[in-house]
C-alpha positions as CSV (number, residue, x, y, z in Angstrom):
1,X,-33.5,39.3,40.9
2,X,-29.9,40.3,41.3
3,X,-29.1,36.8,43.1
4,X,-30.9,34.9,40.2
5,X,-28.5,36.5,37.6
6,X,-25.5,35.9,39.5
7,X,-26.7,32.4,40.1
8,X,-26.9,31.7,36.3
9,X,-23.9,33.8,35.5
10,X,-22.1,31.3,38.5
11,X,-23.3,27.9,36.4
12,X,-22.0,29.5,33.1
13,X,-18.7,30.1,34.3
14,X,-18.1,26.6,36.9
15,X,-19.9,25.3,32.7
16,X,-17.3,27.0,30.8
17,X,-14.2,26.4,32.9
18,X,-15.1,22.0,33.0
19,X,-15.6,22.3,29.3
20,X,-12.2,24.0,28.7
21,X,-10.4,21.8,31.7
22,X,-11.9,18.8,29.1
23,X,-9.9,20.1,26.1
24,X,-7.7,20.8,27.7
25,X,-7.1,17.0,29.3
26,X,-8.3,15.3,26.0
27,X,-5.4,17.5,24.2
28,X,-2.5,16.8,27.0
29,X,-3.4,12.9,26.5
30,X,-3.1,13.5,22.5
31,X,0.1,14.8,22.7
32,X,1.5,12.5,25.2
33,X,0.2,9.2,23.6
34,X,1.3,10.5,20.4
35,X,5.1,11.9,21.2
36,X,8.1,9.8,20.1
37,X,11.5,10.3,21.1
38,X,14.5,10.5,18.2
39,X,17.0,7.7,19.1
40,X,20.1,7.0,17.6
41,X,21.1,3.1,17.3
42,X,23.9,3.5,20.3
43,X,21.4,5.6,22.5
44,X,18.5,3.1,22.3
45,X,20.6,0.6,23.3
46,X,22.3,2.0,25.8
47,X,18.9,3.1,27.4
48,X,18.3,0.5,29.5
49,X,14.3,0.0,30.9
50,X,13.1,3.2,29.8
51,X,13.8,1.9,25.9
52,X,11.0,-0.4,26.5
53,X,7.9,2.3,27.6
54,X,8.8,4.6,25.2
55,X,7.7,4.8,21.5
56,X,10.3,5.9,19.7
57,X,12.5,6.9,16.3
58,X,15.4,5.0,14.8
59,X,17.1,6.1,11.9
60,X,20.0,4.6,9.9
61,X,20.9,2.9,7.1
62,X,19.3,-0.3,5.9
63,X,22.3,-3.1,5.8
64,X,23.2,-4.5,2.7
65,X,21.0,-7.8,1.5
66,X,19.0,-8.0,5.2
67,X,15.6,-7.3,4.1
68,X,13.4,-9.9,4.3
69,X,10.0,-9.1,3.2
70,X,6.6,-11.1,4.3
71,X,3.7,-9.4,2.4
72,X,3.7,-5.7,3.7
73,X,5.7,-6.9,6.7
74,X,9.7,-6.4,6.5
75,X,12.5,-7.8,8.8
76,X,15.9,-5.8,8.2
77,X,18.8,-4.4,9.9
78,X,19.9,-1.0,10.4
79,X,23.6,0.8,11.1
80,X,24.1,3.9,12.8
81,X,25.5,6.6,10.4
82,X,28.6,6.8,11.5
83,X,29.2,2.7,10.4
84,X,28.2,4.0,7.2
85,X,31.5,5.4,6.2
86,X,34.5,3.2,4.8
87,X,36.6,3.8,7.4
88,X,34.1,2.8,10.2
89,X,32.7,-0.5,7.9
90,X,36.3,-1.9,8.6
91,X,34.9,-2.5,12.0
92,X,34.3,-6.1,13.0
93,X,31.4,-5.1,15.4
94,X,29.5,-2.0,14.2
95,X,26.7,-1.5,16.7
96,X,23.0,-2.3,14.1
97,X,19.5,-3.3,15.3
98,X,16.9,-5.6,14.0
99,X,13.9,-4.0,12.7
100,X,10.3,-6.1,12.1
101,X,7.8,-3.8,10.0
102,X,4.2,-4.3,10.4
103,X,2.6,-1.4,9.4
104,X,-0.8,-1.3,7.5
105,X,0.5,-0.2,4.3
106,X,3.7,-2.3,2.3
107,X,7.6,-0.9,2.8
108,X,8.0,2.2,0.3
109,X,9.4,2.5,-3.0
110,X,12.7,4.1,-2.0
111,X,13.2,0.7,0.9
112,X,16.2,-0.4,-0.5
113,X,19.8,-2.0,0.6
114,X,21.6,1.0,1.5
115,X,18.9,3.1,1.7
116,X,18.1,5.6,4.2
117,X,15.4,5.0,6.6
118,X,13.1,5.9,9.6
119,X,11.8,3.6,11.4
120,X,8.8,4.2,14.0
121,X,7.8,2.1,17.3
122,X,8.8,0.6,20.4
123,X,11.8,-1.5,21.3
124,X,10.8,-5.0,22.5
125,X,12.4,-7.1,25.0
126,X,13.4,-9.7,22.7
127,X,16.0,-7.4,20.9
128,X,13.6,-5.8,18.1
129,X,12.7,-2.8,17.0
130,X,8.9,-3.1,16.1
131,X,8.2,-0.3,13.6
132,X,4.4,0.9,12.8
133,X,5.5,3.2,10.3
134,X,8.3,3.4,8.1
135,X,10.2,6.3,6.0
136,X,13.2,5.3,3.5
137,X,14.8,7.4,0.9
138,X,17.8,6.8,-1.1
139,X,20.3,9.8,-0.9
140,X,22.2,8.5,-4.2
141,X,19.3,9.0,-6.0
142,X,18.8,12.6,-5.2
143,X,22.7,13.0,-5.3
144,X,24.7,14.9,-8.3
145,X,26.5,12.5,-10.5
146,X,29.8,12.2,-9.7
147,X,32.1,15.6,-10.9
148,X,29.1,17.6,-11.9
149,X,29.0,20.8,-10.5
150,X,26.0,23.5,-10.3
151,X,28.1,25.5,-13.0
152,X,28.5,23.1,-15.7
153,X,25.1,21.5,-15.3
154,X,24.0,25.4,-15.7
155,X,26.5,25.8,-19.1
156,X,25.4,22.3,-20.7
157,X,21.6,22.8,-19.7
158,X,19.8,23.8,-23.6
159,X,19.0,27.0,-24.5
160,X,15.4,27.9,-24.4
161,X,13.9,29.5,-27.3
């Protein structure tokens, strides 16, 4: 009798220990298939091969009149940060990347020129970044008009009563 309970106790266990090696595999793959790595504009392109295996994040901003849209597909260009500033757009050659959109939903709102924005993808051979998903937000809109501070916004805000 002894032998009969250890033999069911012994499938219970070599049962429980495939069902959690399962999960286990099934949430490893998740991860991996899902990770992305963040990117700047001068690292993807300086990462040779492993650019193209990788799915990956771009951010910068979205160059001036280089959106071209196509339905809810975009084709634009974006510029590292650091070309952003007036010093650096004096540069003849600021390092920027093509992106092509085709994600399931159109561009956002907030896609504009100068905007901010996140692409999402894989970098193709042929040059491209081909984003699946795509972020923007335009940091002017959120910014305080120019020469306001917290304390006169605060002294100019109504009184309530």
């Amino acid at each position: 009798m002894n032998q009969k309970k250890s033999s069911g106790a012994a499938r219970v266990i070599a049962a429980s220990l495939i069902i959690v090696a399962v999960v286990v595999y099934l949430a490893w793959t998740g991860v991996q298939s899902n990770k992305s790595y963040y990117v700047t504009i001068a690292e993807l392109q300086g990462m040779g091969n492993k650019a193209y295996s990788r799915h990956l994040r771009v951010e910068g901003f979205v160059k001036p009149d280089s959106i071209v849209t196509d339905g809810p597909h975009a084709t634009f260009v974006l510029t590292p940060f650091e070309s952003h500033s007036a010093a650096a757009s004096a540069q003849t050659n600021p390092q920027t990347i093509t992106v092509r959109y085709e994600g399931s939903e159109p561009p956002p709102d907030t896609f504009k020129n100068d905007a901010m924005a996140l692409a999402i993808g894989t970098y193709g051979r042929d040059g491209v970044f081909h984003a699946t998903q795509l972020q923007a937000k335009c940091a002017s809109k959120y910014a305080p008009a120019a020469g306001a501070n917290a304390a006169t916004t605060a002294n100019t805000a109504p009184a309530a009563q």
